[in-house]
N, C-alpha and C positions, 0 to 999 in steps of 0.2 A: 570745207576744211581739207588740208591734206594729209597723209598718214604721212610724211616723209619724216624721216629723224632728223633732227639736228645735223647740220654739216660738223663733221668732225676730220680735220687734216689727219689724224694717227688711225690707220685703219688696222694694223696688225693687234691680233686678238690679248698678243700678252702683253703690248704698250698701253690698250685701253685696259684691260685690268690693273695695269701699276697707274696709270692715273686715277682709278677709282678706288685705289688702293689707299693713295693720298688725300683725296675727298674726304675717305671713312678715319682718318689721322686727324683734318683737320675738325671734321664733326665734332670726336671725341673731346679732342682737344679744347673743343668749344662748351666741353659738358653735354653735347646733344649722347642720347640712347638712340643710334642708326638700327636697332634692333630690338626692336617694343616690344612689352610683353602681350601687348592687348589692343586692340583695336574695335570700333564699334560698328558696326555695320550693320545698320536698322532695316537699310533694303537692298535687296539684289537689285542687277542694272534692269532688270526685266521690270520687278515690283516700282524701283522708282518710275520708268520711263511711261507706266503704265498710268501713274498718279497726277499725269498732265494728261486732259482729255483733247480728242478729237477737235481742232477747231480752238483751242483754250489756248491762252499767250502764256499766261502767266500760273504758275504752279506750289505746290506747297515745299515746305522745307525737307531736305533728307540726308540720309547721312549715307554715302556708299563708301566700297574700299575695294583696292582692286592693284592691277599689275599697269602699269603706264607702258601704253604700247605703241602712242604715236604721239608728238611734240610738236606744234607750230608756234612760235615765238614770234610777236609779231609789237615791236614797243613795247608798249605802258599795258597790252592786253595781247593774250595768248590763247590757243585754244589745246587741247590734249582731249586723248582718248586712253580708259581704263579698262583690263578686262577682267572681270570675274567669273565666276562657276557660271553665269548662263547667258553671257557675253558681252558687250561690248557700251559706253556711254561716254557719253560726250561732257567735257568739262570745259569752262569759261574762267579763267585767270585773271583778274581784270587789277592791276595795281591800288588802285583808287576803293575796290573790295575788300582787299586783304593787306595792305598796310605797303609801304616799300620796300621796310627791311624783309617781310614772308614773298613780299614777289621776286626779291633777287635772291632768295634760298631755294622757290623755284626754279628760276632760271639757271640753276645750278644742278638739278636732278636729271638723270639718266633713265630712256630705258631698258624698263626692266626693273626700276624701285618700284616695290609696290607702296600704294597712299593714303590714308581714310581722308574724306573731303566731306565737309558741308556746306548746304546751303538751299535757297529755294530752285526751284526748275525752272525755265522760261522754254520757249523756243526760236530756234535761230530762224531769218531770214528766206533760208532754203524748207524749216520746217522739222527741222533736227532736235529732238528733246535732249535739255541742255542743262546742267549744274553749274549755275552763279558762283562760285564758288567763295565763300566769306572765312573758309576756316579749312587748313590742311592739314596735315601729321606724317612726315614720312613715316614710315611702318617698319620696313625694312630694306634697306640697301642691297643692291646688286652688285656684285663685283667683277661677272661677268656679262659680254654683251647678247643682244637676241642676236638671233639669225642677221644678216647683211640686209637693213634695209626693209625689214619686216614682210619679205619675200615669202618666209618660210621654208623649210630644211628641203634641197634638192639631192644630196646623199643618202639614199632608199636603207644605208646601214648604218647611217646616223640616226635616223628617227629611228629604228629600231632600239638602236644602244641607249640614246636620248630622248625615249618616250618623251621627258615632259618638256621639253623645247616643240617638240611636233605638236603639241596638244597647248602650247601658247600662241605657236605660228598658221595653224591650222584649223581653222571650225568645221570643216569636214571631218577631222579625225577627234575632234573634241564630241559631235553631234553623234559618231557611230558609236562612239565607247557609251555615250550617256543611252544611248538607242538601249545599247547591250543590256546593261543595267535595267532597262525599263523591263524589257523581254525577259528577264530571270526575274523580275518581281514581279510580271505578270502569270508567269511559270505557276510559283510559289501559291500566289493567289486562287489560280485555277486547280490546282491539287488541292488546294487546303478544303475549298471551294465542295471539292468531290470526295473529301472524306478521309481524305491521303493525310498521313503523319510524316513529317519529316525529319530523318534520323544522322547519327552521324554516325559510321561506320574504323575499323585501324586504317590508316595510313600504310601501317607494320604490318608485311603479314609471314607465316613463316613459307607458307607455301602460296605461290601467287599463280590462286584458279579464276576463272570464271571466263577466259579469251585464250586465245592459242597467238602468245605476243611474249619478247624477250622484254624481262624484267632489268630494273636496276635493282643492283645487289649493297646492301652496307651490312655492317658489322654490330650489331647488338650489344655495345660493352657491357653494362649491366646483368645480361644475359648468358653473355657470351658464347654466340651463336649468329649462325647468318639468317638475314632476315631480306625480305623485298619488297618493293613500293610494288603497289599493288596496282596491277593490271585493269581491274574490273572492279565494280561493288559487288557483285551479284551474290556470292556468296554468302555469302554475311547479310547480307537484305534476306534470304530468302529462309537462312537461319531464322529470322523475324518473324515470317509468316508460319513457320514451325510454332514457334513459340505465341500466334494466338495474334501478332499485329496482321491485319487483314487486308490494309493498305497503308503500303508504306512508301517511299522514296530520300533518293538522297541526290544533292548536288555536288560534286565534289573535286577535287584534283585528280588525274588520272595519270600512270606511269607508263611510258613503253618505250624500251631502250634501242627502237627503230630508227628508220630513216628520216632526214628533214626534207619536207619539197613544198608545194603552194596548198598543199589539202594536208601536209601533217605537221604538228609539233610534237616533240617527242613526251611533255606538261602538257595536257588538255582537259578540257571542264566537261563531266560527262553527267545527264542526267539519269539516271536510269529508278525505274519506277514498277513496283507490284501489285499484284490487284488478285487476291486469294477469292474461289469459287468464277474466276473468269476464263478466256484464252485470247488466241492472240486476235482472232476478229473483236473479241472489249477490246484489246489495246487499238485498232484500226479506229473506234470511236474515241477513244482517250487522244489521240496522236491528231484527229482532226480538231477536237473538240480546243487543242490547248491551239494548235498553229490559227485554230480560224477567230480567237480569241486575241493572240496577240494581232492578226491582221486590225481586231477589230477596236483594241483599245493602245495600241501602239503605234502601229502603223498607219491607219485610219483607212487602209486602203485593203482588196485583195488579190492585186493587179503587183505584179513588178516586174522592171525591166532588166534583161541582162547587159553586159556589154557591150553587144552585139545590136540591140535594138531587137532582140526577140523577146516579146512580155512571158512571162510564167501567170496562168490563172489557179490561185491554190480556191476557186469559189466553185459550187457546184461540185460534181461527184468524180473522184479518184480511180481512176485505172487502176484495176486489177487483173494480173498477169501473171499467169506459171515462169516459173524456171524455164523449164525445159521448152514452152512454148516460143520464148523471145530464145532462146539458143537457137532451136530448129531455124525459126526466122532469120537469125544473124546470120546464121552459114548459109543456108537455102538448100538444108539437109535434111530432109521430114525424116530420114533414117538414122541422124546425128547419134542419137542414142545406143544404135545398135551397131554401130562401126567399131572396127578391132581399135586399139589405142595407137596401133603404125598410121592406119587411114587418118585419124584425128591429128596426129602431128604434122604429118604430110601436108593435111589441109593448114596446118596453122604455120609452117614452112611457106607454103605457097602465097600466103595472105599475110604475112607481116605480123602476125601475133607473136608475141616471144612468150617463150615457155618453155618448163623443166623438161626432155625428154625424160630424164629421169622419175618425174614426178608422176603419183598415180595417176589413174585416167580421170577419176573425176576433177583433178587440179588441173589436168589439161582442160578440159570443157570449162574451169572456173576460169582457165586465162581467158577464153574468148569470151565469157560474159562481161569482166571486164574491160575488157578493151575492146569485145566491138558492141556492148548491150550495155551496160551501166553509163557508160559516157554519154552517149546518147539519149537516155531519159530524161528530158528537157521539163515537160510537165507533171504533177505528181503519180507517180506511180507504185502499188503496191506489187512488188514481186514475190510469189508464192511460193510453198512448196519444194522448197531449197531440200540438195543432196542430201541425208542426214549425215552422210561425214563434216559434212561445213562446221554443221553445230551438233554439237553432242550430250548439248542441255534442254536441250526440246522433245517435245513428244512426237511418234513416229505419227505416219497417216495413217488409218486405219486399214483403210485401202490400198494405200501404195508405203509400203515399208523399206522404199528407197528414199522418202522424199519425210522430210519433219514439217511440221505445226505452225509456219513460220512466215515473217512477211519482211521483208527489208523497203522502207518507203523511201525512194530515190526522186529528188529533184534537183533541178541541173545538174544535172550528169554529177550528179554523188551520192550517196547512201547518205542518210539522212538522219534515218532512224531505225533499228533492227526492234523485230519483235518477236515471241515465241509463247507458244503454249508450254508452259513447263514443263518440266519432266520429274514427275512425283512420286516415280517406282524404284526405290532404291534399288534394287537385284538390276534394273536394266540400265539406270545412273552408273552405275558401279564397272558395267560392262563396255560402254559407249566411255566413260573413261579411261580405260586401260587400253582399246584401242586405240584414243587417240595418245594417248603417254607413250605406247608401242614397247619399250624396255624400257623407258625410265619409272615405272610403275610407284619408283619412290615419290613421287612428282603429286601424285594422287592426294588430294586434300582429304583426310580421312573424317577429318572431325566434321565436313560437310556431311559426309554421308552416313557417319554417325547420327548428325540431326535428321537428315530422311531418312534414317529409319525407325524413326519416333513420330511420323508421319506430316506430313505438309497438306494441305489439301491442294485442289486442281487450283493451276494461279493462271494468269497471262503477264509477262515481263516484259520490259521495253528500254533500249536504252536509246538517249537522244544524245548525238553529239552538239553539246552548245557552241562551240567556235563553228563548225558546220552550216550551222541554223543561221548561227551571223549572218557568214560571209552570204547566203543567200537571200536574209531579208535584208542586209544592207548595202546588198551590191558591191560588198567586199572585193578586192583582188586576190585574196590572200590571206591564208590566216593569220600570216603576223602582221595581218592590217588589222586584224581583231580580239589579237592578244595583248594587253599593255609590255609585256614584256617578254618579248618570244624567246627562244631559247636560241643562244648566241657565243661561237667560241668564247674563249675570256682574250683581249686583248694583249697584244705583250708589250711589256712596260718602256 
């Protein structure tokens, strides 16, 4: 069979919608409801196709319903294909099955109607599991038409604006969204699994802590006061673990009024997760435990390929790596550390790194990790021992009280997942935040450190970015290849 659509002379978009326009007049007009309240649909196309065995002609009765996405009309018998949630089956139109007058009301349909159809299964010739079809019901009328030809959408800002045309033209972007979906309920499962509760944390907050990121700000009428989408969960999770929950986690929307590029949306789904009497080496086992669990009941695989034809093995044991040791490496400076901050710019002058001259020295040494050390971490890697300026919610090293608690697990060249041994001593929480506030000390979320100093016990905290985790277990391009709806000027009228 072929997917081709009906030949149609009117190709302009808003002449076939005034002739479906007319269709859905004469419908009416006919007493037909082009817009059903109800439809039956006993099996998905998977569950029917499944119900004609191996080897087997002939099949039992079923009832599917679906989106009509391909038409071959061919006399007194026709063939079509329907899609639903798990894709795609083949239908048999036969005049002499369904009466003449139901065959010329098909022969009438568009697509893009969606249709409930019954009848028994056979298979076709070529081997194709196929619906007899003895009984139709259009469901709902289309007014407008699919994509040209059932090509599917080649304007990369069309499928963004028009999610759900891409995810009718496209099973590649229908199979990662469903992937996505799997991965966040195998998440769910694997916490619950470990003892983890899962909570729901404001949206609203009045002061927005737990990341060093510019907020969005709205207006509290009720209140009347400024309030902001919150940056982080963390706070508020860890309030939790104050208050006696021991393991906890939350899934959530996340706000940061930054930049858009191929690794950021300014909306993203973060998970972050506690684990009281632990630190951040428990979270290195949390962090494999949950990735090597979706490999294993998601993916089936622990093997994947990038772009490029280079595989990632997340199987077997994880690199672990200092800071300061992959910096030394990146420049080929074993002195890196001890150079004045003119020496370090000079070098990043010389070598194409961009950076604040302005900015402290250790943001100068953050630029080169990023751009010549993080992009380059291909296979899983835990990176140690980070500046304690980076983060100022972790605990210092015992040993080195330049360096916190802390692990960032980077695959394909991006951060993956940050982790930290908490920081449970209010008098040093209290201090590590005012320097990072610097004069805005108003900034300072008080009522956090109010609850640390009602005591927290020692935790390990982790946060995962899930659009991240996507785009790497599905070979995403892009995050808004694995946002349904990424964030998008508004159109002008």
């Amino acid at each position: 069979m072929s997917d081709e659509a009906p030949s149609q002379e009117i190709t302009n978009t808003s002449d076939l919608r005034a002739v479906r326009l007319k269709k859905l007049e004469e419908l009416r007009s006919a007493g037909y409801d082009p817009f059903k309240l109800n439809a039956e649909q006993a099996q998905t196309s998977t569950q029917a196709r499944a119900m004609l065995p191996e080897g087997e002609h002939e099949g039992p009765e079923v009832k599917v319903a679906g989106r009509l996405v391909a038409i071959r009309l061919m006399g007194k018998a026709s063939f079509a294909k329907i899609l639903d949630r798990e894709g795609l089956i083949q239908l048999y139109f036969k005049k002499q099955d369904v009466g003449d007058e139901a065959y010329e009301f098909f022969k009438k349909l568009d697509l893009g109607d969606i249709i409930g159809v019954e009848g028994p299964l056979f298979r076709t010739k070529t081997g194709e599991e196929t619906v007899r079809v003895t009984k139709f019901t259009l469901v709902t009328k289309a007014l407008r038409p699919l994509p040209e030809k059932w090509h599917g959408l080649a304007d990369q800002e069309q499928i963004y604006r028009q999610r759900y045309l891409d995810l009718i033209t496209s099973e590649e972007s229908r199979r990662r969204f469903q992937t996505r979906s799997r991965i966040v309920s195998c998440i769910r499962r694997y916490l619950d699994a470990q003892g983890f509760m899962e909570v729901e944390t404001p949206v609203l907050q009045a002061e927005a802590g737990g990341a060093a990121a510019r907020p969005f700000k709205t207006h509290f009428n009720a209140l009347d006061c400024e309030f902001n989408l919150r940056i982080a969960l963390e706070l508020s999770l860890k309030k939790l673990l104050v208050g006696g929950f021991e393991r906890v986690y939350e899934l959530g929307r996340t706000f940061r009024n930054e930049g858009l590029s191929r690794r950021h949306n300014p909306e993203f789904t973060m998970l972050e997760v506690y684990q009281a009497y632990s630190d951040y080496l428990g979270m290195m086992k949390l962090i494999r435990g949950i990735i090597g669990t979706i490999c294993t009941e998601v993916l089936g695989t622990d093997k994947i390929t990038r772009y490029d034809g280079t595989e990632i093995d997340l199987s077997g044991e994880w690199r672990v790596a200092k800071y300061r040791d992959l910096v030394r490496e990146a420049t080929g400076r074993a002195d890196w550390f001890e150079l004045p901050k003119a020496d370090k710019l000079a070098w990043c002058d010389a070598n194409g790194v961009e950076t604040d001259p302005k900015g402290e020295d250790f943001e100068v040494t953050n630029s080169v990790y990023e751009k010549r050390v993080e992009c380059n971490l291909i296979q899983p890697t835990f990176v140690t021992h980070l500046p304690r300026q980076l983060i100022p919610l972790a605990k210092l090293v015992a040993d080195d009280p330049e360096t916190v608690e802390v692990f960032e697990l980077c695959i394909n060249g991006q951060e993956i997942a940050p982790a930290y041994s908490e920081q449970n001593d209010p008098i040093e929480q209290r201090r590590a935040l005012e320097i990072q506030a610097g004069e805005e000390i108003q900034k300072i979320d008080e009522d956090f450190l109010l609850a640390l100093e009602h005591g927290m016990p020692p935790a390990g905290g982790m946060g995962v970015g899930i659009d991240r985790l996507v785009i790497l277990l599905t070979g995403a391009p892009s995050i808004r290849d694995v946002i349904l709806f990424p964030s998008m000027r508004p159109e002008k009228a």
